[in-house]
C-alpha positions in Angstrom: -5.2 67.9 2.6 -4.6 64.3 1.1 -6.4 61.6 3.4 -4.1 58.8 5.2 -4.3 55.7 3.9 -5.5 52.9 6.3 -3.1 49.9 6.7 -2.7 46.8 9.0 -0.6 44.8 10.3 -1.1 41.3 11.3 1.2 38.5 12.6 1.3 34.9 11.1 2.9 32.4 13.4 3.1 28.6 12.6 2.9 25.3 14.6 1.4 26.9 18.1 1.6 23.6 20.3 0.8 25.0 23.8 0.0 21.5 25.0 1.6 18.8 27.5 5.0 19.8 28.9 4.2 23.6 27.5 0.9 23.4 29.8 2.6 22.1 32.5 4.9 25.2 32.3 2.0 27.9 32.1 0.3 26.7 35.0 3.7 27.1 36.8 4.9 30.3 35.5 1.8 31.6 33.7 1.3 32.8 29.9 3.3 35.2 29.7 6.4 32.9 29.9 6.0 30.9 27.0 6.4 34.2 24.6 9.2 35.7 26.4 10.4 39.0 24.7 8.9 38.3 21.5 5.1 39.3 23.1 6.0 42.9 23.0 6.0 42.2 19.1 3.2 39.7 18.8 1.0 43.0 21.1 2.3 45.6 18.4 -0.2 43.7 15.9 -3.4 44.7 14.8 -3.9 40.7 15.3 -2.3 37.4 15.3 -3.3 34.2 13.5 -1.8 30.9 14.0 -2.5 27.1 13.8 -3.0 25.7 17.1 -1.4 22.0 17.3 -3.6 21.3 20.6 -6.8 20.5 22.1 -7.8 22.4 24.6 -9.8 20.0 26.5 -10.3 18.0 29.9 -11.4 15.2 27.8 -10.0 11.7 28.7 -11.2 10.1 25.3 -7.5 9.4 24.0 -7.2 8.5 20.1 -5.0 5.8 19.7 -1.7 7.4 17.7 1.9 8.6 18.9 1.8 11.6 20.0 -2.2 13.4 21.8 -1.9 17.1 22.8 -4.0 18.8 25.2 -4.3 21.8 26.9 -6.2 23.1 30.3 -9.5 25.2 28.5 -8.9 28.4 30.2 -5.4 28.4 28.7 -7.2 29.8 25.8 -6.2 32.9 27.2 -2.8 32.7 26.9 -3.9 33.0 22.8 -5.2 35.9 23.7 -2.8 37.7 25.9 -0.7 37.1 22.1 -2.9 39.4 20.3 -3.7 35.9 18.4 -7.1 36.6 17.5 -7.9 33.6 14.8 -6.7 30.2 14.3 -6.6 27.4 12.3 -7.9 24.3 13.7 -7.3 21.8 10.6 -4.9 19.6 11.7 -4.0 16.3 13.0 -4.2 16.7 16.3 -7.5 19.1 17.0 -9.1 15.3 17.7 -6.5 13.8 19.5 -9.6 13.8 22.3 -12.1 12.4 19.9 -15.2 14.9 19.2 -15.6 15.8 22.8 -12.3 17.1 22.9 -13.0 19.5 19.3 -16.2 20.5 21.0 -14.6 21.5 24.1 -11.8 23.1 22.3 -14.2 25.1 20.4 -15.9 26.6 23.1 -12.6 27.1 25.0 -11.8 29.6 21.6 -15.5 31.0 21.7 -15.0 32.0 25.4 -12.1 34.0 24.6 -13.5 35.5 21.3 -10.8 33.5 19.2 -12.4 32.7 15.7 -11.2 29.6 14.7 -11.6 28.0 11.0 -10.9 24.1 9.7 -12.8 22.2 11.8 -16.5 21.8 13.2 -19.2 19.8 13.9 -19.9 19.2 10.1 -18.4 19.5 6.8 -20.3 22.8 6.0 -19.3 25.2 9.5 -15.6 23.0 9.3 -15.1 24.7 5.4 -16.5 28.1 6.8 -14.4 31.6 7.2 -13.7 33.5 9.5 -13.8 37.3 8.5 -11.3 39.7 11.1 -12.2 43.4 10.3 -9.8 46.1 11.4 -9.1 50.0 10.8 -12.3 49.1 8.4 -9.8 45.8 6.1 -11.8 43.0 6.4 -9.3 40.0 6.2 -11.1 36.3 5.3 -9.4 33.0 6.2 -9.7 29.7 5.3 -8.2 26.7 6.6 -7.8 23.3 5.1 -5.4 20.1 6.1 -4.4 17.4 3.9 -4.5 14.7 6.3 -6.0 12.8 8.2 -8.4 11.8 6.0 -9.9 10.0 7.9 -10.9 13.0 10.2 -13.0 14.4 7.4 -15.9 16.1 8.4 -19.1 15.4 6.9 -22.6 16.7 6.5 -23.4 14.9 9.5 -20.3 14.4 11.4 -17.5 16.5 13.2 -13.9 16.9 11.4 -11.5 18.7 10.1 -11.7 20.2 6.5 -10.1 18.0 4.9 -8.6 19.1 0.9 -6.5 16.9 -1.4 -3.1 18.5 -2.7 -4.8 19.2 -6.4 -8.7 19.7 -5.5 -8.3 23.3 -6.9 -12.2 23.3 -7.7 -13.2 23.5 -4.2 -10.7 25.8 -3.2 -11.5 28.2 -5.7 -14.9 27.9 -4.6 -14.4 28.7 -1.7 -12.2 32.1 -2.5 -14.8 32.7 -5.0 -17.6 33.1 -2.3 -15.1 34.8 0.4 -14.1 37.6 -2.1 -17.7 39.3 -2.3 -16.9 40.1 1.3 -13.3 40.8 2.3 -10.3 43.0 0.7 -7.9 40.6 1.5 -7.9 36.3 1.5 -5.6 34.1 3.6 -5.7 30.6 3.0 -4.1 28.6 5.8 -3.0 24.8 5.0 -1.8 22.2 7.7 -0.1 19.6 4.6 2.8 17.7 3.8 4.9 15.3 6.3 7.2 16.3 9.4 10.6 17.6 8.8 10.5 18.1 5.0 13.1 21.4 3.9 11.4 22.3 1.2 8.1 21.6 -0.9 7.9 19.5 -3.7 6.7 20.4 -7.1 3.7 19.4 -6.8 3.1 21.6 -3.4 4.7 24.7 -5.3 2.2 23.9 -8.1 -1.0 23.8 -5.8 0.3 27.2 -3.8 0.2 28.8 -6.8 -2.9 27.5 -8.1 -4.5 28.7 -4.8 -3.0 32.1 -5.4 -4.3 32.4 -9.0 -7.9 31.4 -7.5 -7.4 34.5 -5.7 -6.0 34.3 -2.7 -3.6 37.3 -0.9 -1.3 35.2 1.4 -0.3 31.3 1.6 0.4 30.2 5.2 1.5 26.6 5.2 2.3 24.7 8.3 3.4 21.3 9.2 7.0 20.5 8.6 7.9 21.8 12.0 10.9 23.7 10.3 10.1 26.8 8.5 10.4 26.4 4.4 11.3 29.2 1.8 9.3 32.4 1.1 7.9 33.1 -2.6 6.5 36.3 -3.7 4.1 35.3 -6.4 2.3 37.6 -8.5 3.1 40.7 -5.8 1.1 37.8 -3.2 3.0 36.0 -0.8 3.2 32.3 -0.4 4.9 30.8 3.0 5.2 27.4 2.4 6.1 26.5 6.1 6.4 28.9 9.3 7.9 26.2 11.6 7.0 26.4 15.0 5.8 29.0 17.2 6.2 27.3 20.1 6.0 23.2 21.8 7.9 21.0 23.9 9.4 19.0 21.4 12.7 17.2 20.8 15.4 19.4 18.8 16.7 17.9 15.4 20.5 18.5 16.2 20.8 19.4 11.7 17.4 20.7 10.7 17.2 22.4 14.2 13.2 22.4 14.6 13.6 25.4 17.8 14.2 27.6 15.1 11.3 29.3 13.3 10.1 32.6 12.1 7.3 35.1 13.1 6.0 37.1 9.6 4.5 40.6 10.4 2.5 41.9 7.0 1.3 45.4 6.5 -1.2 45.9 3.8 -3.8 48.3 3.1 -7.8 47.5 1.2 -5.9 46.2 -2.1 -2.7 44.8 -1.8 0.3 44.5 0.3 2.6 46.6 1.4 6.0 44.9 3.1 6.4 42.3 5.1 9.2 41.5 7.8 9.9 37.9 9.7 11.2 38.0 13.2 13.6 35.0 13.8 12.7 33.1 16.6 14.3 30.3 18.7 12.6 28.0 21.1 14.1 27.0 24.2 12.6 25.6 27.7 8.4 25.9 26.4 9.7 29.8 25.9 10.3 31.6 22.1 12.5 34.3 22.2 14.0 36.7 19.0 16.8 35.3 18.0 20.3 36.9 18.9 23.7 36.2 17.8 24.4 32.7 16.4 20.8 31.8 15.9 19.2 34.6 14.5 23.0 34.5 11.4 21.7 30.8 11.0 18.2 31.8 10.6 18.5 34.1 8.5 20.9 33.2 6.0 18.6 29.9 6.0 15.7 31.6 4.7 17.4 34.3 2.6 19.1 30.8 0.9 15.5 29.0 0.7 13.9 32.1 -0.4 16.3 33.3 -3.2 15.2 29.7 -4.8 12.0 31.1 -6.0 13.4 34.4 -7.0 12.2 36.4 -3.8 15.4 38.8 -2.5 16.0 38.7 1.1 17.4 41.8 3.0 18.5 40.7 6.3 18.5 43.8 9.1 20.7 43.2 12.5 
């Protein structure tokens, strides 16, 4: 009798922003509100990784900028009622709070048992994976932003892990060292500006250098509106998920409440398929898309995605 083969499946979500006006809302209707019918899905998962766009903090040390999100600390559970089981904390606003807000956020994770990569209280634990081992896979991540700079860690100081679009050598590195102890290697970047539809060149270039270097999966995130999809070299690169979920203000054109949730299944070796769940964003709640939405969504991504040769079949 042939033995099964063991496969996953994990869930990659982008911008998760459960800060401000979305905390308001959990402490008034709880966490299970803000994932509305799409936590049935996000529960189906062998895990969930996003990037968390929030402190979770009671910190009153405000950084001077535009926008500072925060979160209440216990509403680290509302991560884990999600199945999300790892994030990426290399962004720009993990020190909205200054260092007493990271440090805070960090234990908030560690309380919950959320591993969480890109940011620590020095350059060597911010650049450190996390390693998520299920059905015996053992799935490394790394995280990396390409701004702020200025919140670069250091051997002696707290930050993010900062990388420069084109600083291949450390990247490679890093894979290099990962690989000896995982089957699969997602690298998770927070880079590029706000509202850009798709990646330049020179962001194409640098996925594809990291995939060469080794790595299984690209998860981008940043733009706040989800980018195009590229199968490279049977790997898969998403240059930007958009938004899992936030409070913000809706772009009337490039309509930032719309988003996607990617669900992967892959065995030891390689991967297998991989699915996105449109999702639209609407009062601090994602929902799957339905009607209007989910046409838009998907003829938007089947459109971006066909630009790097990657066929799109849409399913109703």
């Amino acid at each position: 009798m042939l033995k099964e083969k063991k496969t996953i499946t994990i869930g990659l979500g982008g911008d998760t922003m459960i800060g401000r006006l979305t905390n308001e809302v959990i402490n008034q209707n709880g966490c299970p509100y803000i994932w509305g019918n799409l936590l049935p899905i996000m529960q189906s998962t062998d895990f969930n990784f996003v990037n968390l766009e929030t402190t979770l903090t009671t910190s009153e040390k405000i950084v001077p900028k535009t926008f500072n999100f925060k979160s209440d600390p216990g509403h680290a559970s509302c991560l884990t009622l999600a199945n999300i089981q790892g994030v990426n904390i290399a962004n720009n606003h993990i020190l909205d709070f200054s260092e007493e807000g990271l440090i805070e956020t960090l234990n908030s994770l560690d309380s919950q048992n959320i591993k969480h990569i890109g940011a620590e209280k020095n350059l060597e634990e911010a650049s450190a994976p996390i390693i998520i081992e299920k059905n015996g896979i053992k799935i490394g991540f790394l995280g990396y932003a390409d701004y702020p700079k200025d919140w670069a860690a250091t051997s002696i100081s707290p930050g993010i892990n900062y990388i420069r679009i084109g600083d291949i050598n450390r990247i490679k590195h890093d894979i290099s060292q990962l690989k000896k102890a995982v089957d699969i290697i997602v690298a998770s970047m927070h880079w590029g500006p706000n509202m850009r539809t798709h990646p330049t060149q020179e962001f194409i270039n640098f996925a594809h250098e990291i995939i060469d270097a080794g790595a299984d999966i690209f998860h981008g995130h940043s733009a706040h509106i989800f980018q195009g999809i590229e199968k490279y070299k049977n790997k898969l690169i998403f240059y930007d998920m958009g938004e899992l979920i936030d409070d913000y203000a809706v772009d009337p054109i490039l309509r930032n409440n719309c988003s996607i949730f990617a669900l992967i299944t892959l065995n030891k070796k390689e991967l297998i398929s991989f699915k996105v769940v449109p999702l639209f964003i609407d009062h601090m709640q994602v929902n799957k898309a339905k009607d209007k939405n989910h046409e838009w969504i998907a003829q938007r991504i089947k459109k971006l995605s066909e630009e790097f040769n990657t066929e799109v079949h849409i399913e109703h």
